[in-house]
N, C-alpha and C positions, 0 to 999 in steps of 0.2 A: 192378731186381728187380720180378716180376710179381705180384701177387698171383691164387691162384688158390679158388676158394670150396669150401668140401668140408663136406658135412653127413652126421650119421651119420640113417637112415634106415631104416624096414623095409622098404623098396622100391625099387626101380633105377628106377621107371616113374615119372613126374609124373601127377598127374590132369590132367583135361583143362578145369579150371578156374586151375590153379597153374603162373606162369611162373616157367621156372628161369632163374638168370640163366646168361649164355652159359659155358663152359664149363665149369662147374659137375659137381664131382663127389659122389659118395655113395660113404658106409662104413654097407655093409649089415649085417645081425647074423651070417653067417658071412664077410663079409672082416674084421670085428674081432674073431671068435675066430681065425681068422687072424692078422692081427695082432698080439693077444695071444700067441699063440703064439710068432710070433719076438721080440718085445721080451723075451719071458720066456728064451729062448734067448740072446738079447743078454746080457742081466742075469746069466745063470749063465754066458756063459765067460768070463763080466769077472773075475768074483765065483772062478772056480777058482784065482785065483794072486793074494796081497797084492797083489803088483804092476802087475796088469794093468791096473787102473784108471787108473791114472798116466801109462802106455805110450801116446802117440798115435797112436803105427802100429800097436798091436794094437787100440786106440778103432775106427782107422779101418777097420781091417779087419772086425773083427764087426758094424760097420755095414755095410758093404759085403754080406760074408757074409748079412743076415739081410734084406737088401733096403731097407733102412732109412736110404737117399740120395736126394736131392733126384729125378729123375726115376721110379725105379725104385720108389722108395715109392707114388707115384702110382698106378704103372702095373701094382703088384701088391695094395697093397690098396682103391682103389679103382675106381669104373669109373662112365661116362659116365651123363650120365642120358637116360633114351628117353623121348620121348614117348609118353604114351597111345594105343590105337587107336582 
């Protein structure tokens, strides 16, 4: 397993005094109402049947569903950092 660094941020941009470390991502303030958004999603179709909670192929899938899996979570709610100009 890799570790990968992710910071929440008001800014995609680094200043041009501040090293990021290499592949370093950011959770800006609309990819975490984003985010928010589908956890909250997550949360109510668990939450629509006693049992779903329990079910780990329906777990699995409204993680799936809500993008909330190892690559895909990256790749939707956050994103790379750029350098300054």
């Amino acid at each position: 397993m890799e570790a990968l660094p992710v910071m929440l941020h008001p800014s995609g941009v680094s200043d041009a005094e501040a090293t990021a470390v290499p592949g370093m991502r950011i959770v800006t303030p609309a990819l975490f109402d984003k985010l928010k958004g589908a956890v909250t999603r997550y949360v109510a179709a668990l939450a629509s049947a006693p049992d779903r909670w329990t079910d780990e192929q329906v777990v699995r899938e409204q993680f799936a569903r809500h993008k909330l899996t190892g690559e895909r979570f990256f790749t939707t709610y956050t994103k790379a950092v750029r350098a300054s100009s």
